[in-house]
Backbone as a chain_set.jsonl record, in Angstrom:
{"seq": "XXXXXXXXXXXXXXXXXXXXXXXXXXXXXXXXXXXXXXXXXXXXXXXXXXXXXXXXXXXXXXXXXXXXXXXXXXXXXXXXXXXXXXXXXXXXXXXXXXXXXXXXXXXXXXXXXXXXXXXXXXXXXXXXXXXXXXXXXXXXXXXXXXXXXXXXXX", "coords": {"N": [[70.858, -13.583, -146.283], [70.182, -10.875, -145.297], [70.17, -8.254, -143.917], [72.985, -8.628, -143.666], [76.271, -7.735, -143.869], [77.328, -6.994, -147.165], [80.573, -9.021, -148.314], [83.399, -8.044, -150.381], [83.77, -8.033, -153.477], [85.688, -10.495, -155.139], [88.318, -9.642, -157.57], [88.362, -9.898, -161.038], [89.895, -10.226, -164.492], [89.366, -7.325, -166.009], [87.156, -6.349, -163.816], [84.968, -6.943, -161.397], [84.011, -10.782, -160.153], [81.754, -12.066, -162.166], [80.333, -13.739, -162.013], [79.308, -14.272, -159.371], [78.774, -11.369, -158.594], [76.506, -11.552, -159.97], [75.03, -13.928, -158.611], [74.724, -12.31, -156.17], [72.909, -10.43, -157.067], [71.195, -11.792, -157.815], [70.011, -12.929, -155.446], [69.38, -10.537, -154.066], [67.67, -9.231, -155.621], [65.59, -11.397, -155.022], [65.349, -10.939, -152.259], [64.418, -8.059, -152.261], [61.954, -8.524, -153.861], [60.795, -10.219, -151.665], [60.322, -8.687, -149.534], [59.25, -6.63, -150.907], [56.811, -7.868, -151.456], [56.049, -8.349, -148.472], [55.626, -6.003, -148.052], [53.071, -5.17, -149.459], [51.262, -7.018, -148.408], [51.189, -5.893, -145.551], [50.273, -3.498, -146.653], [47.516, -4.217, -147.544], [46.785, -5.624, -145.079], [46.284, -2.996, -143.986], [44.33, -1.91, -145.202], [42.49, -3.52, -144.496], [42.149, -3.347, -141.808], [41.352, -0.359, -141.836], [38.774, -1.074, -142.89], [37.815, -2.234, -140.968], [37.772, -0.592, -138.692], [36.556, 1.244, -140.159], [33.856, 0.16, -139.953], [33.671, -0.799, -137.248], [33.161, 1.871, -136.402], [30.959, 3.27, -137.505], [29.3, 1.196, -136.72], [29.428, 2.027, -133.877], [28.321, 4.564, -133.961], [25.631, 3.764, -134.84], [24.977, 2.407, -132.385], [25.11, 4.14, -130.633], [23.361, 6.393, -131.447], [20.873, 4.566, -131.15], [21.284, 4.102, -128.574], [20.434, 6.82, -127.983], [17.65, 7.031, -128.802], [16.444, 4.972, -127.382], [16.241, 6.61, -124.696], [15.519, 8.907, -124.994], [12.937, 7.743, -125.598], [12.549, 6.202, -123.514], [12.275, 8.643, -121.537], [10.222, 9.885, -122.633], [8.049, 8.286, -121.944], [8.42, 8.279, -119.5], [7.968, 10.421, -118.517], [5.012, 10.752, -119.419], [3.817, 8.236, -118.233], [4.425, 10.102, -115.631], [2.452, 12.064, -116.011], [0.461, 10.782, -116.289], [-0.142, 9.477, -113.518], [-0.243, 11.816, -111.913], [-2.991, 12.805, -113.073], [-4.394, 11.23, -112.237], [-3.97, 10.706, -109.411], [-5.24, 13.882, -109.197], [-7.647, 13.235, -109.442], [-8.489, 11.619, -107.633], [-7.807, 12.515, -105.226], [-9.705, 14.856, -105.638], [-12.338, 13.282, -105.32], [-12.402, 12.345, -103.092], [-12.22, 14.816, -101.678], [-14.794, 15.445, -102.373], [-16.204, 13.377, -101.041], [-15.303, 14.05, -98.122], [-16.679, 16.19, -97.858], [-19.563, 15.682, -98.612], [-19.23, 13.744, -95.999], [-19.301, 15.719, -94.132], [-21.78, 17.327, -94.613], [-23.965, 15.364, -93.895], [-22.893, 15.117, -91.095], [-23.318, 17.418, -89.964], [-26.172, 17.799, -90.604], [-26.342, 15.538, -88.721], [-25.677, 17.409, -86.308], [-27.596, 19.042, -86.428], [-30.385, 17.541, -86.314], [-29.664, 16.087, -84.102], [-30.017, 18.375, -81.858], [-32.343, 19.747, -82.869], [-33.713, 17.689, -81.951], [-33.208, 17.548, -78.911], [-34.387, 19.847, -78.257], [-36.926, 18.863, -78.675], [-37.408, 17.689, -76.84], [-36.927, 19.187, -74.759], [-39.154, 20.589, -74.945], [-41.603, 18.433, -74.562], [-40.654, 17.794, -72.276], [-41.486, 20.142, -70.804], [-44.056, 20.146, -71.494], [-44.98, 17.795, -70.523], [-44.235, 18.371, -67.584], [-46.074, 20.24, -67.488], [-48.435, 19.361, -67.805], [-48.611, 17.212, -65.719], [-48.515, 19.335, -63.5], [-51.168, 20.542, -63.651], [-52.496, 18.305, -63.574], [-55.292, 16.569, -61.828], [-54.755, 14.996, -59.411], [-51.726, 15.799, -58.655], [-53.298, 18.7, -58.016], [-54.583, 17.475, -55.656], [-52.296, 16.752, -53.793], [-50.931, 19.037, -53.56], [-52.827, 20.623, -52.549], [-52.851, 18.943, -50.118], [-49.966, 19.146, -49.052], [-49.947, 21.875, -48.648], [-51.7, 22.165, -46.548], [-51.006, 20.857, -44.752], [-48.794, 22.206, -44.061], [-49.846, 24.73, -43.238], [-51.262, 23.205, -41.237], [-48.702, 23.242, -39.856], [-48.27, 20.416, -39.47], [-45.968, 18.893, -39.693]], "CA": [[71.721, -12.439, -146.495], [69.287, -10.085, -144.606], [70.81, -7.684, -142.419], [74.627, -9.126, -143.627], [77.191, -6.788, -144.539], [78.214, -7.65, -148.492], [82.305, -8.921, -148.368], [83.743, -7.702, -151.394], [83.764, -9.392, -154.816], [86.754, -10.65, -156.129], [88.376, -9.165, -158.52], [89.056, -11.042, -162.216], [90.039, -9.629, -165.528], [88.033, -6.474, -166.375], [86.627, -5.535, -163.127], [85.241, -7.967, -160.568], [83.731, -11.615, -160.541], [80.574, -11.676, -162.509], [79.346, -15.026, -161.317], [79.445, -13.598, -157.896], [77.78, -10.297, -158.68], [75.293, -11.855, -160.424], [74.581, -14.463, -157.531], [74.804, -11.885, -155.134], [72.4, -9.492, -157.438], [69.642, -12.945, -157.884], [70.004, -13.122, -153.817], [68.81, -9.353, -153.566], [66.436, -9.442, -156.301], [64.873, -11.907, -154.137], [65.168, -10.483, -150.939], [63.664, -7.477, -152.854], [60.027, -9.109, -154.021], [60.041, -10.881, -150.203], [59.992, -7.014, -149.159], [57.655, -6.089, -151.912], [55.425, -8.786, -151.332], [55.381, -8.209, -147.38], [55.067, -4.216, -148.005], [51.978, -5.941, -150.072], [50.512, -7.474, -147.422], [50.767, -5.074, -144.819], [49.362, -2.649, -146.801], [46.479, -5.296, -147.444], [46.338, -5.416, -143.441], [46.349, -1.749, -143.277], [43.127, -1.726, -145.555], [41.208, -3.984, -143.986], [42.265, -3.176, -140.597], [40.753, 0.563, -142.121], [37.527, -1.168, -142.961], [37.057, -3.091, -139.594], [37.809, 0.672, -137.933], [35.043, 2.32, -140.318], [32.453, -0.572, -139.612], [33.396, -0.597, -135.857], [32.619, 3.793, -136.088], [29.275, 3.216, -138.158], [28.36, 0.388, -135.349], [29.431, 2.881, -132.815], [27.923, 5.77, -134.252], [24.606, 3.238, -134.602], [24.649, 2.272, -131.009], [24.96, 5.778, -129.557], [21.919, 6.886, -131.831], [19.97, 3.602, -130.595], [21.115, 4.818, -127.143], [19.741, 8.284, -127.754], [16.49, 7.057, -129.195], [15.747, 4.542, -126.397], [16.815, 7.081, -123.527], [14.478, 9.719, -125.399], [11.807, 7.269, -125.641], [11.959, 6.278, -121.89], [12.218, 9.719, -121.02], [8.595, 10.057, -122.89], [7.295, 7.125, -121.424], [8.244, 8.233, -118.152], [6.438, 11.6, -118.901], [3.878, 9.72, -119.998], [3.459, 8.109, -117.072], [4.217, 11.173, -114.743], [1.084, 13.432, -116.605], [-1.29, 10.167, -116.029], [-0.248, 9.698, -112.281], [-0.902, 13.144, -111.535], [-4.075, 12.795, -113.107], [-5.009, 10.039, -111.635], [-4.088, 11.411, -108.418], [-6.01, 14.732, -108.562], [-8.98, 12.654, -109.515], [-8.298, 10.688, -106.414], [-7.951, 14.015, -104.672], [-11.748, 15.488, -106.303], [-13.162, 12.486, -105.383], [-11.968, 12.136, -101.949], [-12.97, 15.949, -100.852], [-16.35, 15.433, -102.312], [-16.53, 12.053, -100.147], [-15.486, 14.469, -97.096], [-17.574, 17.437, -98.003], [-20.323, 14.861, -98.189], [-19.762, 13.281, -94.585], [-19.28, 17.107, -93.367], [-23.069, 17.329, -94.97], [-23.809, 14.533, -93.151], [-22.729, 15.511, -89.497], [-23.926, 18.484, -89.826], [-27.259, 17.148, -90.731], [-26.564, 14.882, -87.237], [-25.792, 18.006, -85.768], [-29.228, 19.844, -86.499], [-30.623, 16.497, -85.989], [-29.483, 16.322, -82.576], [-30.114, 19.856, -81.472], [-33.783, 19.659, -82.865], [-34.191, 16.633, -80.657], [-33.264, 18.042, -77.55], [-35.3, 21.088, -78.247], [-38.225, 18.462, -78.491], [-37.436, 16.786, -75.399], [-37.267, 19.717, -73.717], [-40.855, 20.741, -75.124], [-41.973, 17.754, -74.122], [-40.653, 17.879, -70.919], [-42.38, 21.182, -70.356], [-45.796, 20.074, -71.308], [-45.507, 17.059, -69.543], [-44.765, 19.107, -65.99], [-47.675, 21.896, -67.066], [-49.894, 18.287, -67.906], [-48.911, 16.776, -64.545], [-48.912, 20.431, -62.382], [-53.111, 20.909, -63.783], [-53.535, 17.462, -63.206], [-55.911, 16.449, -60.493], [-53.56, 13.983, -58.484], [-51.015, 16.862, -58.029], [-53.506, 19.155, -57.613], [-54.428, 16.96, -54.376], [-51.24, 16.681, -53.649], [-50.474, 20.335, -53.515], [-53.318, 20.899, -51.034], [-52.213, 17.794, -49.15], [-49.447, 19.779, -48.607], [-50.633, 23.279, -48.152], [-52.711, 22.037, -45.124], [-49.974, 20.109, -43.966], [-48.084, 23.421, -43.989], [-51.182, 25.714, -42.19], [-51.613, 23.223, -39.605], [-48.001, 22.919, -39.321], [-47.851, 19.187, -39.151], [-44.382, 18.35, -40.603]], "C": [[71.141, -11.182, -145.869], [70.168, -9.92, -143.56], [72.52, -7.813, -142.41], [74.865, -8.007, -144.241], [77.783, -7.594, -145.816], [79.858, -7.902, -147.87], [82.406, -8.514, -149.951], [84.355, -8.596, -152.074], [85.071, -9.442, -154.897], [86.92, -10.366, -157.378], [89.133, -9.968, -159.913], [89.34, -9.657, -163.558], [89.043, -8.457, -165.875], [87.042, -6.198, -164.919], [86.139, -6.931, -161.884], [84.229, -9.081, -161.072], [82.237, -11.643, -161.008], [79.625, -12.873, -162.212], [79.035, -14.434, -159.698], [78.286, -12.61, -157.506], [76.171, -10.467, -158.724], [74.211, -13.175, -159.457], [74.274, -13.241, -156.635], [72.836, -10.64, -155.557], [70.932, -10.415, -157.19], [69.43, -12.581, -156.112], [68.782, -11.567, -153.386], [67.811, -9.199, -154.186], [65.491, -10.457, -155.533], [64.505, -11.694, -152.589], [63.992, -8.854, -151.324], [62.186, -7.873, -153.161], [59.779, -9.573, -152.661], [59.576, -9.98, -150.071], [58.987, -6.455, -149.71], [56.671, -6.597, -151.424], [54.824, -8.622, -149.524], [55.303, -6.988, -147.59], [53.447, -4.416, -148.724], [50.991, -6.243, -149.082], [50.002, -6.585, -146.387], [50.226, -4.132, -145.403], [47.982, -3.027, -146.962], [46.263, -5.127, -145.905], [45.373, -3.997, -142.874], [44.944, -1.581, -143.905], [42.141, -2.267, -145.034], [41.43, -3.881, -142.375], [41.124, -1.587, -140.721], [39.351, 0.15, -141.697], [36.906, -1.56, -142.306], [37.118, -1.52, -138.925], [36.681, 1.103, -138.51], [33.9, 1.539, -139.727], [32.279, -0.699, -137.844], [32.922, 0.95, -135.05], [31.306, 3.698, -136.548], [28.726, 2.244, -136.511], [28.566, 1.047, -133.785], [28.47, 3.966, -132.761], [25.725, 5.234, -134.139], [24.149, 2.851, -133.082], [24.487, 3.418, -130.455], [23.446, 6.097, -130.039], [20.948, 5.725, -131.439], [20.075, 3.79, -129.167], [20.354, 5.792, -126.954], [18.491, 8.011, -127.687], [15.854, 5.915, -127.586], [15.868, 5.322, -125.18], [15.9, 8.205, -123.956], [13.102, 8.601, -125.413], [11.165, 7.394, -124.497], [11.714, 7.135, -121.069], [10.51, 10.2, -121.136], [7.327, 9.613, -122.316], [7.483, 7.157, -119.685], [7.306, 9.7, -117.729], [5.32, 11.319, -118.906], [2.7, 9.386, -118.401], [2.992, 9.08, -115.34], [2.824, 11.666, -114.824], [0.313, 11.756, -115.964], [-1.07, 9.747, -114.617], [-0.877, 11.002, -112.041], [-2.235, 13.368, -112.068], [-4.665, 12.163, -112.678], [-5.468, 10.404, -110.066], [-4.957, 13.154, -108.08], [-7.224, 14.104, -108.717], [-9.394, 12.256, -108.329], [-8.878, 11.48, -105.215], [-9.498, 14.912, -104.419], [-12.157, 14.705, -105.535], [-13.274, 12.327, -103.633], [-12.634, 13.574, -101.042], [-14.292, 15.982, -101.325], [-16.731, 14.575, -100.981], [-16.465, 12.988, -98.307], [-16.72, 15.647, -96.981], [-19.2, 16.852, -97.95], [-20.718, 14.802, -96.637], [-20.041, 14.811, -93.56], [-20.525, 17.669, -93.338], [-23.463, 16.447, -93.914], [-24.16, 14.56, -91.472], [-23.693, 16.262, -89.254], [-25.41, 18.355, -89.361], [-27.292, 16.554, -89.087], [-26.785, 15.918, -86.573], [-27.615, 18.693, -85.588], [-30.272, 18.801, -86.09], [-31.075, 16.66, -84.349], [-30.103, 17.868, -81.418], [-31.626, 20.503, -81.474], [-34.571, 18.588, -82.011], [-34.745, 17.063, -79.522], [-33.949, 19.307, -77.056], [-36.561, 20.675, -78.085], [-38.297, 17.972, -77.079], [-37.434, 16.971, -74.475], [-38.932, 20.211, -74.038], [-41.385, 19.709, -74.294], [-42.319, 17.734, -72.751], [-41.641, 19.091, -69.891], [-43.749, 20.888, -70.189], [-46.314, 18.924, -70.492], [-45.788, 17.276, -67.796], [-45.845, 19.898, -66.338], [-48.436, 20.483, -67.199], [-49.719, 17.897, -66.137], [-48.904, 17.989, -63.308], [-50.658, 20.693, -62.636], [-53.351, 19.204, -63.834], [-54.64, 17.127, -61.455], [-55.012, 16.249, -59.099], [-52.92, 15.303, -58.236], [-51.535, 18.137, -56.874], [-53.956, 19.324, -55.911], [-53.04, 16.917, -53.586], [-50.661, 17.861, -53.181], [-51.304, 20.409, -52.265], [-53.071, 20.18, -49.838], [-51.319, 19.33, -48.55], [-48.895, 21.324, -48.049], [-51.418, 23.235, -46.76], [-51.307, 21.473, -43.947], [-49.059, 21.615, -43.231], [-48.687, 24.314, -43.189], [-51.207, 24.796, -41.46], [-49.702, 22.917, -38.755], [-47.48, 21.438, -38.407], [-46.564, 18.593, -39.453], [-43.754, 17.553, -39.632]], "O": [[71.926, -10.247, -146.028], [70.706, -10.663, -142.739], [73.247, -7.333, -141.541], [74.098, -7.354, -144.949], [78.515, -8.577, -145.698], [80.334, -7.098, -147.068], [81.429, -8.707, -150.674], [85.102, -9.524, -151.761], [85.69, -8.392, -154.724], [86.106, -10.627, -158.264], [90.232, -10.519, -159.846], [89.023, -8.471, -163.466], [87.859, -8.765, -166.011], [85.955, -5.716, -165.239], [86.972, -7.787, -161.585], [83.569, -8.835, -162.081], [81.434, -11.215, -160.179], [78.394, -12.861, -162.203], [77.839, -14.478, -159.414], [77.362, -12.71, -156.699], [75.194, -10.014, -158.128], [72.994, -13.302, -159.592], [73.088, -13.342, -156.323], [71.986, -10.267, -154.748], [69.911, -10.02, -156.626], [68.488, -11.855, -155.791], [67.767, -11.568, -152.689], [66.803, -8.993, -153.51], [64.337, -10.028, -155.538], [63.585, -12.194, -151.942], [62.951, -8.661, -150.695], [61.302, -7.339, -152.492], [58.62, -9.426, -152.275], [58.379, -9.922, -150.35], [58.028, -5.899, -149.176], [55.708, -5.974, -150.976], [53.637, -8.716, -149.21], [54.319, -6.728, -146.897], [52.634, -3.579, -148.333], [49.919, -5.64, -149.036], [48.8, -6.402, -146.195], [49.409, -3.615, -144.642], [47.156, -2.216, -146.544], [45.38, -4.322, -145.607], [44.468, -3.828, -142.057], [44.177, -1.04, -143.108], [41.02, -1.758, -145.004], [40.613, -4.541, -141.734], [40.192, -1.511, -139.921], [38.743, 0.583, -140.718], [35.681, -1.565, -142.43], [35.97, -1.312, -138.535], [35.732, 1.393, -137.781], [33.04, 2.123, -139.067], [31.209, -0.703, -137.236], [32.557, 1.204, -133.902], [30.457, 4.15, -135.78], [28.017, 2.615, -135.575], [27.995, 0.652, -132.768], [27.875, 4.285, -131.732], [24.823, 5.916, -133.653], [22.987, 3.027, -132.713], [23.529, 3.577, -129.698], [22.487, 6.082, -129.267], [19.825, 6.23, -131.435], [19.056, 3.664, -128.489], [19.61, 5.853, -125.975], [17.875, 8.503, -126.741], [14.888, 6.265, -126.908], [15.519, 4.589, -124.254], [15.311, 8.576, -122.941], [12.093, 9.212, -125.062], [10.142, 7.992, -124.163], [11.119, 6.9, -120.018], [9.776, 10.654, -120.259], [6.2, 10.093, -122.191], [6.958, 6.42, -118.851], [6.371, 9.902, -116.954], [4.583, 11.898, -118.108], [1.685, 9.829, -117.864], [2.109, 8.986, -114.488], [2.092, 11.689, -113.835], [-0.469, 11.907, -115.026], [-2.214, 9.537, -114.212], [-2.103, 11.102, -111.999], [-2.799, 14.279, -111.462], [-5.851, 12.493, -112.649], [-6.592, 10.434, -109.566], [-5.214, 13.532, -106.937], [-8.052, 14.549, -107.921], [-10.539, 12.477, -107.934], [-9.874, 11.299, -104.515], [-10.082, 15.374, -103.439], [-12.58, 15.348, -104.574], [-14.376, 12.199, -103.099], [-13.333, 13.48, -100.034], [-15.058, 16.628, -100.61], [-17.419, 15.014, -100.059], [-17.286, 12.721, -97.429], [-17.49, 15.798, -96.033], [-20.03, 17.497, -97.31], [-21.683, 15.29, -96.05], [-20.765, 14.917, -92.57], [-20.784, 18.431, -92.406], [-23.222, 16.928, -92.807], [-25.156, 14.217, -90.836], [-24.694, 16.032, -88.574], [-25.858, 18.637, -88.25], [-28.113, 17.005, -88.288], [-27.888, 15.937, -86.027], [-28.446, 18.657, -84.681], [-31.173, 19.295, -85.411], [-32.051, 17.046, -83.705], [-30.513, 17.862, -80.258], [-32.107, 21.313, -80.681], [-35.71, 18.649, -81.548], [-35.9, 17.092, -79.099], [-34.07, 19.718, -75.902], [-37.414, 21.413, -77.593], [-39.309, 17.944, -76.378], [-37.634, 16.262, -73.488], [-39.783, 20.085, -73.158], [-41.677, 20.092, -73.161], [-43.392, 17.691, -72.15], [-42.212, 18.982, -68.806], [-44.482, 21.164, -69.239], [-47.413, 18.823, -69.946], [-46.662, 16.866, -67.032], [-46.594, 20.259, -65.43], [-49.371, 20.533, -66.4], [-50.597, 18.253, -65.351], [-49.27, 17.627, -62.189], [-51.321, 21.051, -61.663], [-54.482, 18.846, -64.162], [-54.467, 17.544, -60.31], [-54.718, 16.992, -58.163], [-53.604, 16.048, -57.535], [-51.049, 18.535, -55.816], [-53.89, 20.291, -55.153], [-53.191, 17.208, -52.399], [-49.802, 17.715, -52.311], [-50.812, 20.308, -51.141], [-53.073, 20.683, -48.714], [-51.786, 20.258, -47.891], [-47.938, 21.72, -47.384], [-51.66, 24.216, -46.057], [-50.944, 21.723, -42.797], [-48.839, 21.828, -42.039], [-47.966, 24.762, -42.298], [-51.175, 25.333, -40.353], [-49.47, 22.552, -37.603], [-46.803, 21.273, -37.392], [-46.527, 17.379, -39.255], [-42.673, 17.019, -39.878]]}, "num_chains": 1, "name": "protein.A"}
């Protein structure tokens, strides 16, 4: 009877048929509790449809803050990391201009080294021409060629 348009009762003694009415009234009384009972339900739906919405906002609201906290963590941990590179690296840095400042010691050292050498080597050289100009041999040598020169033998 859902959705039908009533036809109209027949009419008997005193007003109209009361078997009729009273069928027609059981019919609606029952179409009535279906209605109840599904307005029942869906409101049943509508509650626990509620309580899957709050528990899917709490497990939202939990994921974001487990987002925050690991995205702040890694942020720390990449800090973290930053400050002990950079320390690492000026150490690297220290260690490295000592190591040059060292070899620059070093050279240097070659340099003066070197420089005191050739200062001996010219000494050397000096005393070895004044040893061989006052030696004898030369000194022959010289007159050799001093005579050679006065008698003009060349």
């Amino acid at each position: 009877m859902r959705g039908e348009k009533r036809v109209a009762y027949s009419k008997q003694f005193r007003g109209y048929n009361i078997d009729e009415v009273n069928e027609d009234i059981e019919s609606l009384t029952t179409e009535l509790e279906e209605k109840e009972h599904e307005i029942d339900d869906l409101h049943k739906q509508i509650e626990a449809l509620k309580e899957e919405n709050n528990k899917l906002i709490s497990q939202n609201t939990i994921t974001e803050k487990t987002n925050e906290e690991i995205a702040r963590l890694a942020l720390k941990e990449a800090s973290d990391l930053i400050t002990k590179a950079k320390k690492n690296a000026n150490m690297i840095l220290k260690e490295s201009m000592e190591y040059v400042r060292g070899l620059d010691k070093e050279v240097n050292g070659f340099k003066d080294d070197a420089i005191d050498f050739r200062a001996e080597v010219v000494n050397l050289s000096k005393e070895l021409i004044d040893t061989i100009d006052k030696s004898e041999i030369f000194s022959l040598i010289k007159e050799e060629e001093n005579t050679k020169t006065e008698t003009g033998l060349e």
